[in-house]
C-alpha positions in Angstrom: 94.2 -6.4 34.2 91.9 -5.1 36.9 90.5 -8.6 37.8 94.1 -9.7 38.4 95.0 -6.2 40.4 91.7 -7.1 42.3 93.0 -10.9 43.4 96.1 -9.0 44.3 94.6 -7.0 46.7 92.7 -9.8 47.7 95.5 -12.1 48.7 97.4 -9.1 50.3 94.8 -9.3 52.8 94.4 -12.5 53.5 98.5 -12.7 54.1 97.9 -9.3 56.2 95.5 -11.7 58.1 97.5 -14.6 58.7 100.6 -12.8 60.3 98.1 -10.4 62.2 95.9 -13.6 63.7 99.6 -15.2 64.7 100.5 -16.0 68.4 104.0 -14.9 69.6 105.9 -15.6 72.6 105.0 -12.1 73.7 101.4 -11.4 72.9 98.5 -13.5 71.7 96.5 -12.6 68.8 94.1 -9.9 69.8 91.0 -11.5 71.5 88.5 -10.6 74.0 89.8 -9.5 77.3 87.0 -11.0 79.4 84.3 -13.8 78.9 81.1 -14.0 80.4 80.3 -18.0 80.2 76.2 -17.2 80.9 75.8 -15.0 77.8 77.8 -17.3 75.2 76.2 -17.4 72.2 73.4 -20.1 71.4 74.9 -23.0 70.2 72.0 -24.1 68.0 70.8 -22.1 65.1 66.9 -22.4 64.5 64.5 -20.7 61.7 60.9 -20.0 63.1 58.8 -20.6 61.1 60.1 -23.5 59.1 58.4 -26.7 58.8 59.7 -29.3 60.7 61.0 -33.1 59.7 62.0 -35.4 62.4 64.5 -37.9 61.4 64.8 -41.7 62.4 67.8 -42.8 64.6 69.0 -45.7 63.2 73.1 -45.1 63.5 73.1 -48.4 65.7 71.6 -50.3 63.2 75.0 -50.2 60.8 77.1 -53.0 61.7 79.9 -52.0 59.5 83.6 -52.8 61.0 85.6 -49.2 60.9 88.5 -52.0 59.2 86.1 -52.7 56.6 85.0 -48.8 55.9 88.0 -49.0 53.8 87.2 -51.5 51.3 86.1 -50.1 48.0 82.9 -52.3 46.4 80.6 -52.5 48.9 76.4 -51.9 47.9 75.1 -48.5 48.3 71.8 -47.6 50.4 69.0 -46.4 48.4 68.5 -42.8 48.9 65.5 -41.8 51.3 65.0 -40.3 54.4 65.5 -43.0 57.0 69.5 -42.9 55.0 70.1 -39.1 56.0 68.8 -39.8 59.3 71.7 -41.8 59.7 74.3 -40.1 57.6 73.6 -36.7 59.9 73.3 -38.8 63.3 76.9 -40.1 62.1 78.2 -37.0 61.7 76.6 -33.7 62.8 74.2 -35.1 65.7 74.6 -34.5 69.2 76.8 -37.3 70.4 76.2 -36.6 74.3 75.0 -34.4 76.7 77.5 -33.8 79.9 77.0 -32.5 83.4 78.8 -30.8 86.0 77.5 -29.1 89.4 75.0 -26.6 87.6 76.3 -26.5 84.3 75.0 -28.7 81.3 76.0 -28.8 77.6 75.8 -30.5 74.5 78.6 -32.7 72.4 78.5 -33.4 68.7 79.9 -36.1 66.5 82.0 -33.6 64.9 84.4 -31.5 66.4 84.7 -27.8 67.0 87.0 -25.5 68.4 86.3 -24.8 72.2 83.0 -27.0 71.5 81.6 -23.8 69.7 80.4 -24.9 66.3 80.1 -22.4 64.0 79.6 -24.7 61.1 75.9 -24.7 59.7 74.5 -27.6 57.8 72.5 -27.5 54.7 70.5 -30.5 52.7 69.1 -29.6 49.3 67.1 -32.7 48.6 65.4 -33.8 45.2 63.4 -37.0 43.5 63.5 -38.4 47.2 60.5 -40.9 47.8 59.9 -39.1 51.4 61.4 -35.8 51.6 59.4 -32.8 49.3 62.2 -31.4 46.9 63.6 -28.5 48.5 66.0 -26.6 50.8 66.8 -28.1 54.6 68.5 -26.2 57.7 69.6 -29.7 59.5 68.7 -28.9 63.6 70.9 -31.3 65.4 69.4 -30.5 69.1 66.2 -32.0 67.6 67.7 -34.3 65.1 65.1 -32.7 62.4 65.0 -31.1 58.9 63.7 -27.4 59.0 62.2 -26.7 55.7 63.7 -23.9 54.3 62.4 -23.7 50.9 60.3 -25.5 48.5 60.5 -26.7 44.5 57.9 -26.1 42.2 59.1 -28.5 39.6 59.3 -32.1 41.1 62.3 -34.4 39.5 62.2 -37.8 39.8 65.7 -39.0 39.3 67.2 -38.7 43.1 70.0 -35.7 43.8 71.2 -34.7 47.3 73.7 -32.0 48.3 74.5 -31.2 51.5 75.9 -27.3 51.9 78.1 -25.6 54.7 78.3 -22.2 56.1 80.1 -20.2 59.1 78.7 -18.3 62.2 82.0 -16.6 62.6 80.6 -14.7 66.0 80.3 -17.9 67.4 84.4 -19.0 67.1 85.4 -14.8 67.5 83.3 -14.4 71.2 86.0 -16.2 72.2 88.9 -16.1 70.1 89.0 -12.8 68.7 90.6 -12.3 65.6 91.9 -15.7 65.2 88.3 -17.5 64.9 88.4 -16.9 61.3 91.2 -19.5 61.0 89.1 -21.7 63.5 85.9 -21.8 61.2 88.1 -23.1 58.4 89.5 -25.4 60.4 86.1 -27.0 61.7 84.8 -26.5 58.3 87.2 -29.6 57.3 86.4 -31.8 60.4 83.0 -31.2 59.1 83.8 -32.5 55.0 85.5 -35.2 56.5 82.7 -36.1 59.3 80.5 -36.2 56.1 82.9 -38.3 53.9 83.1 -41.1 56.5 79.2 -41.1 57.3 78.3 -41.1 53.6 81.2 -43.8 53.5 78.6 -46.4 55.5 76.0 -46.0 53.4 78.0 -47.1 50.7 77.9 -43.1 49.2 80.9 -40.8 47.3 81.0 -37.3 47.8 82.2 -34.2 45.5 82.6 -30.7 46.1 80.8 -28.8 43.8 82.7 -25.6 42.3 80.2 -22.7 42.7 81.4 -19.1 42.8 80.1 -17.5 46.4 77.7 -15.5 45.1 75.9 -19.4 44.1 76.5 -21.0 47.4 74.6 -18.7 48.9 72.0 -18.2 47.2 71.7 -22.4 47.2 71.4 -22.4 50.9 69.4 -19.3 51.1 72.4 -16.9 53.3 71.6 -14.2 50.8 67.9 -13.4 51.9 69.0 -10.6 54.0 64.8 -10.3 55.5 65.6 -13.9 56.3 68.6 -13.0 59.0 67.4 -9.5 59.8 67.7 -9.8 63.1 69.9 -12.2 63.7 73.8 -13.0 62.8 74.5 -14.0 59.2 75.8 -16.7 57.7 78.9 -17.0 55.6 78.8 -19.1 52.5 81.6 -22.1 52.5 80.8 -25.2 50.1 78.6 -27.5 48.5 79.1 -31.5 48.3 77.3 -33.4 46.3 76.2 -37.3 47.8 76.6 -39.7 44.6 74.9 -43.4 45.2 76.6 -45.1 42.2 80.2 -44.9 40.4 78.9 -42.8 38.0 80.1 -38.9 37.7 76.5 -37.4 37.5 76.3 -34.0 35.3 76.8 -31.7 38.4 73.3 -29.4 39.2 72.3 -26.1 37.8 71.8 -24.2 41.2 69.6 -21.4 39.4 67.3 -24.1 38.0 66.8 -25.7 40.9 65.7 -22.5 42.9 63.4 -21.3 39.7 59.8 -20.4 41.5 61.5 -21.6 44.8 59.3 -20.8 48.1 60.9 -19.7 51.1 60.4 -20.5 54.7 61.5 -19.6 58.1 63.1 -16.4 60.2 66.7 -16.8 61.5 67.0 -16.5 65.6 69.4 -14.6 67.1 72.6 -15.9 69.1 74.1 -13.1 70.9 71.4 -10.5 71.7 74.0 -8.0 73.6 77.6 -9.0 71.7 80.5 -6.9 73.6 83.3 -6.6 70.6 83.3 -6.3 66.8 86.1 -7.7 65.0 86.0 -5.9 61.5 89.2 -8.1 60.3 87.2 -11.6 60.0 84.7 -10.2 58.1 87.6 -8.6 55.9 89.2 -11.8 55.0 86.5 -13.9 55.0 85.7 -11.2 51.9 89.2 -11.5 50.3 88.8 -15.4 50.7 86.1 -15.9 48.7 86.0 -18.0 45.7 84.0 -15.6 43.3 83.7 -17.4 40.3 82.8 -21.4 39.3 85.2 -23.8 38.9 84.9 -26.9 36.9 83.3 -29.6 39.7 86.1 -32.6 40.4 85.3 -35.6 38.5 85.7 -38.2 41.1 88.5 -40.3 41.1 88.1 -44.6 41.5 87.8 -45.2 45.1 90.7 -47.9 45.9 91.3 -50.0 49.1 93.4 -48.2 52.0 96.8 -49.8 52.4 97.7 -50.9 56.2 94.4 -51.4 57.1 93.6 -50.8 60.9 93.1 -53.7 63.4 90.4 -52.3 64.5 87.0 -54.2 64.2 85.2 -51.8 66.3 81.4 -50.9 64.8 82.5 -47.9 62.7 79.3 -45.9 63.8 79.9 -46.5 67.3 83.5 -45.5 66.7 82.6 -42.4 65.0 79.8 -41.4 67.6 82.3 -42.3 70.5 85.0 -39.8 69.3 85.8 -37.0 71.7 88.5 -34.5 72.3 91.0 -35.7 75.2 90.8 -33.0 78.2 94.4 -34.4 79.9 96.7 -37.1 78.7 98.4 -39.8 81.1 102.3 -38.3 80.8 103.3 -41.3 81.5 101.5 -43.5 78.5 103.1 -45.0 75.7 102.5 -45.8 71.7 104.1 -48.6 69.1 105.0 -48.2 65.8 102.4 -50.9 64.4 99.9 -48.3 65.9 101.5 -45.3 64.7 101.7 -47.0 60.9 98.4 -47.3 60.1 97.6 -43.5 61.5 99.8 -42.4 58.9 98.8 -44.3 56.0 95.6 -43.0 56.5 96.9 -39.3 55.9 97.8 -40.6 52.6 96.0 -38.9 49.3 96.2 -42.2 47.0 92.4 -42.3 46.3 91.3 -43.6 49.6 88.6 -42.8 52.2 88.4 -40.0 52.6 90.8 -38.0 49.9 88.5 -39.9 47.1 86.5 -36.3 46.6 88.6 -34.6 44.1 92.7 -34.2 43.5 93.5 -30.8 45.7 93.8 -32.9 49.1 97.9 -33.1 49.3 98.6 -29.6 49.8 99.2 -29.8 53.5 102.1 -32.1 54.7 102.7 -33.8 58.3 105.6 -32.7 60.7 105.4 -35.6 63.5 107.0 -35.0 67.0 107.6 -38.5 68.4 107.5 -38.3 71.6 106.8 -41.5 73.7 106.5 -44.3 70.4 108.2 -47.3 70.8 110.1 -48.4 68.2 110.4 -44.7 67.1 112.9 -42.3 68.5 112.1 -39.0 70.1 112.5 -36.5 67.3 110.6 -34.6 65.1 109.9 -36.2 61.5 108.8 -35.1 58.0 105.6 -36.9 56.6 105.2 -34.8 53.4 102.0 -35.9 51.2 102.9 -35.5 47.6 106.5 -35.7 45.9 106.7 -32.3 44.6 106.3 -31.1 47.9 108.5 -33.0 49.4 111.8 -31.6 47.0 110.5 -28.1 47.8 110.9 -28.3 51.6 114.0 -30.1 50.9 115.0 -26.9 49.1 113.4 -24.7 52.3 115.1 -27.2 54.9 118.4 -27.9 53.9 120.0 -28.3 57.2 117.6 -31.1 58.6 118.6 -34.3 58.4 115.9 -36.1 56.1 117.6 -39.4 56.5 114.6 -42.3 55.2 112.9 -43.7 58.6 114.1 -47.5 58.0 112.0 -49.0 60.2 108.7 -47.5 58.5 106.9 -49.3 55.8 108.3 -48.6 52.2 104.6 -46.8 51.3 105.1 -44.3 54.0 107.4 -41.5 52.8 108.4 -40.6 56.7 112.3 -38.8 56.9 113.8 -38.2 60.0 114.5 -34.0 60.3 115.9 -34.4 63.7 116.4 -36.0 66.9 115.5 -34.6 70.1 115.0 -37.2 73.5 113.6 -33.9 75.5 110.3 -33.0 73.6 108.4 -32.3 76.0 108.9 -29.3 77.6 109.1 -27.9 73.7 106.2 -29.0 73.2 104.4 -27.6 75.6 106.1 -24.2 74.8 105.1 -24.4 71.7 101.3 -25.0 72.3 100.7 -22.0 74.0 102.2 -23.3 77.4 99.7 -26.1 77.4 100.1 -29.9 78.9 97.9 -31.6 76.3 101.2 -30.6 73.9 103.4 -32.2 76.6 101.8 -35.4 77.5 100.8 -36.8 74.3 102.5 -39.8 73.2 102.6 -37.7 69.7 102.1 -34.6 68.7 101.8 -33.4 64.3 102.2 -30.3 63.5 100.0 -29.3 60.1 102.5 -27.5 57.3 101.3 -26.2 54.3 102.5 -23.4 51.5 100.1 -20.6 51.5 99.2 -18.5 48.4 101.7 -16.1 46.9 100.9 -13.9 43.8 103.0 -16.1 41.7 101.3 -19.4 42.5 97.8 -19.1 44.0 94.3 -17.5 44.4 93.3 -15.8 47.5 90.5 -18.8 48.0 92.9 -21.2 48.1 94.2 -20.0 51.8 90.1 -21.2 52.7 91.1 -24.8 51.2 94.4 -24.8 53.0 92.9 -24.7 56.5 90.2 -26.8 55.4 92.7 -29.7 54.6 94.5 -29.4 57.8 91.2 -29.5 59.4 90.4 -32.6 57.0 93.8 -34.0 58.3 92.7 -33.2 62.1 89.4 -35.4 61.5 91.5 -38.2 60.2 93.2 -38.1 63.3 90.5 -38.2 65.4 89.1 -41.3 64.4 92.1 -42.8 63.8 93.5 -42.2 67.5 90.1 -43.6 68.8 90.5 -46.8 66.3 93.6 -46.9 68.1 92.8 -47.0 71.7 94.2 -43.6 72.1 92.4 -40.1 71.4 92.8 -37.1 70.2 92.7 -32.9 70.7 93.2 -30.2 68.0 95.1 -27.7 68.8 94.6 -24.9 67.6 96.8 -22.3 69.9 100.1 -22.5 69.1 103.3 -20.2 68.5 103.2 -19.8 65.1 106.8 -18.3 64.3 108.4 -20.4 67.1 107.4 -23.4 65.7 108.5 -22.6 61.6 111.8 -21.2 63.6 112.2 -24.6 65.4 111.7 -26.3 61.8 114.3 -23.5 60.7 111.7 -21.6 58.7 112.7 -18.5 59.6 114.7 -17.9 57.0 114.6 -15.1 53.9 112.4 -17.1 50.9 110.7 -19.5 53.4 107.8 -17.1 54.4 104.9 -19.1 52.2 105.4 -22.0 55.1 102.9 -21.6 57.5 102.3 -24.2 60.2 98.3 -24.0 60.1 97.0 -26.5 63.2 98.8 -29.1 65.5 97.3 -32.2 66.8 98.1 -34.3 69.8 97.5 -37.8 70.4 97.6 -39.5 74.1 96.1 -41.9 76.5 93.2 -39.5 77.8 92.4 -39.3 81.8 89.2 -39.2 82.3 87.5 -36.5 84.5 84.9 -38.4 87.2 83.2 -35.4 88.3 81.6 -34.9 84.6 78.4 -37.1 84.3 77.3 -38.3 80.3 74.1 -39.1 78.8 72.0 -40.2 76.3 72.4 -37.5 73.4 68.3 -38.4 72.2 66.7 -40.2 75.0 63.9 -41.0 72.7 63.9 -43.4 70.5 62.9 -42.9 67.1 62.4 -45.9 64.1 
């Protein structure tokens, strides 16, 4: 009784959260009411201290198609260190540096609100030919492995893990009490930027369900001398890497850290920080998954359906992805474009909802604005079938009339027609154009946790999948010729009320993220170059 009592309490909070981070028409979530852009925090955790590991650059090697990235069967790289090198250069490296007047900074292969990254990365390496058995802080300035702890007892059979936490200052210096939604969010573009980099090496990934109090401990977060002077870390997952079709028996965490030897001191970000914002740390508390759960067994990987026509190298592809600054209003989309975008949101076993069975929690709402073939409207794209009868039920004046044209795999409905989106649209996304001029724009739906249905933790894994979803995007707009932005300021009531969600008994509904996809305009004044000038074999 009290553990249920507790979870109660627990989820009250995080719902207490979610309507207090919301932006209205009237007021934005509370935030900080000035920034000073010369004492942002430092965008690049370090441990001093730590030994260091440089690792190869070899991403241009690969010269895997991104069409055939989706064909089940192909060989798996052996696991050593020359293969992280490239699965972190293909997804958590610097991708450029840019340059304007004065001001220079840093881009990475995956995305982050407002180019903050508050997502840590984490290696926990074993039986590896080249890499001691131990714990890793990845540094992506340097493109190195900081040694943050070492086994006693060797293994020889070859295990990797790869673990995530949060730097929630770094997302709240700017956005205040919403950043805590913002860190979930990136924490998904992050799973999925590792599921398509371990996807070239031939590799599966699979969360592995530890309580929080295991996590981290795993990565080390919990050595309070370790972070005394500098912000702490917040716990967020585990994946295992698997190089074969076989489930593995997932790892003991205590065994591995048995007689364990600890290096490195954690710098500090933000030496002079100007607000606190108590509610992040609150929820991020309530959120926590506190026991284990039993670790996904991983389900056969099968071949995508509407493959893209893309043949571009997939690491190039990958490496290239940015977030559009400005669309060109005037651009246009087709539907055989638009197809194979949305097949990829699709949860049937493919790259990259092949790591477990909870990734179809978080449906689709499309706003087609400027897609030939299409018209201008907003339409339903819901991900599993039980869903899809339960927004029925929440959305019984729409019009969910079957989109003819689509193909029969796609499960698109028409909700309703509109051929003057744009100026909604840009309402809607906190007055901004990038909402406006996209040739599409996808609102992320999802049913949070009630007492009757969920577990607090579960609100984490709902952000996380529309972040997931977000990644998907990316790399599909860029397969595409287009490209995308997140969006993560938007108006969260207005936009359930302009689904007509705003009704008693529709509350759980929560529009979580919206994405827009465009022709970008380029800005000529910024400068790009090489992210390691230096090359490495």
């Amino acid at each position: 009784m009290a553990e249920n009592t507790a979870q109660v309490s627990a989820l009250a909070r995080v719902q207490a959260y979610h309507e207090r981070s919301k932006h209205r028409l009237g007021a934005y979530a509370a935030g900080p009411e000035t920034l000073d852009w010369d004492a942002q925090p430092d965008p690049f955790r370090r441990f001093a201290g730590a030994p260091i590991t440089s690792l190869p650059l070899k991403a241009a090697d690969e010269a895997i198609g991104w069409n055939q990235l989706f064909e089940p069967g192909r060989e798996a790289f052996p696991a050593n260190l020359a293969q992280i090198g490239r699965l972190f250069e293909c997804s958590f490296a610097l991708s450029a540096w840019k340059e304007l007047g004065p001001d220079r900074w840093a881009l990475r292969v995956n995305p982050s609100s407002g180019n903050l990254h508050p997502t840590e990365v984490y290696l926990v390496a074993q039986g590896l030919p080249d890499l001691a058995d131990g714990v890793y802080h990845y540094a992506p300035k340097e493109h190195a492995l900081e040694q943050r702890a070492a086994f006693a007892s060797p293994v020889t059979a070859p295990r990797l893990l790869v673990g995530f936490s949060s730097i929630h200052w770094r997302e709240a210096w700017k956005y205040g009490e919403r950043a805590f939604r913002y860190c979930q969010l990136d924490m998904g573009h992050a799973i999925g930027a590792l599921r398509y980099a371990a996807a070239l090496l031939g590799w599966r990934v699979r969360e592995l369900g530890l309580g929080h109090g295991e996590l981290a401990a795993l990565m080390g977060l919990d050595r309070a001398a370790d972070f005394q002077n500098a912000e702490g870390e917040e716990a967020e997952s585990v994946f295992e890497l698997c190089f074969d079709a076989a489930n593995a028996p997932p790892l003991d965490p205590r065994a591995m850290l048995a007689d364990a030897c600890w290096f490195g001191q954690a710098n500090r970000l933000d030496a002079h920080p100007m607000y606190r914002w108590p509610v992040i740390d609150a929820v991020a508390k309530a959120s926590r998954r506190l026991t284990a759960t039993p670790t996904a067994t991983l389900p056969p990987l099968t071949r995508r359906t509407l493959l893209p026509g893309s043949t571009a190298q997939a690491s190039q592809l990958i490496r290239q992805r940015r977030s559009a600054q400005r669309f060109d209003r005037s651009a246009r989309t087709h539907t055989t474009a638009l197809w194979p975008l949305l097949a990829a949101l699709m949860p049937a076993g493919q790259l990259p909802w092949d790591m477990g069975d909870e990734y179809a929690q978080v449906h689709a709402v499309l706003f087609a604005h400027r897609v030939d073939g299409l018209a201008p409207g907003a339409y339903l794209l819901p991900r599993n079938t039980t869903a899809r009868a339960r927004l029925q039920t929440a959305l019984p004046q729409l019009a969910w009339k079957p989109v003819e044209a689509c193909p029969a795999e796609l499960p698109l409905v028409e909700l309703a027609l509109n051929p003057a989106l744009a100026g909604t649209l840009r309402t809607l996304s906190c007055h901004q154009a990038i909402g406006a001029d996209a040739v599409f724009v996808i609102a992320l739906l999802a049913e949070l946790p009630t007492p009757e249905s969920d577990a607090p933790w579960r609100y984490r894994e709902r952000l996380r999948e529309a972040g997931l979803i977000g990644q998907v995007l990316y790399l599909e707009a860029e397969a595409a010729g287009l490209r995308g932005t997140g969006i993560g300021c938007f108006f969260d009531d207005p936009v359930r009320e302009l689904l007509g969600l705003g009704a008693p008994g529709t509350e759980a509904w929560q529009v979580l993220y919206h994405f827009s996809v465009g022709l970008p305009v380029l800005d000529a004044r910024i400068t790009s170059t090489p992210p390691y000038p230096e090359h490495r074999p």
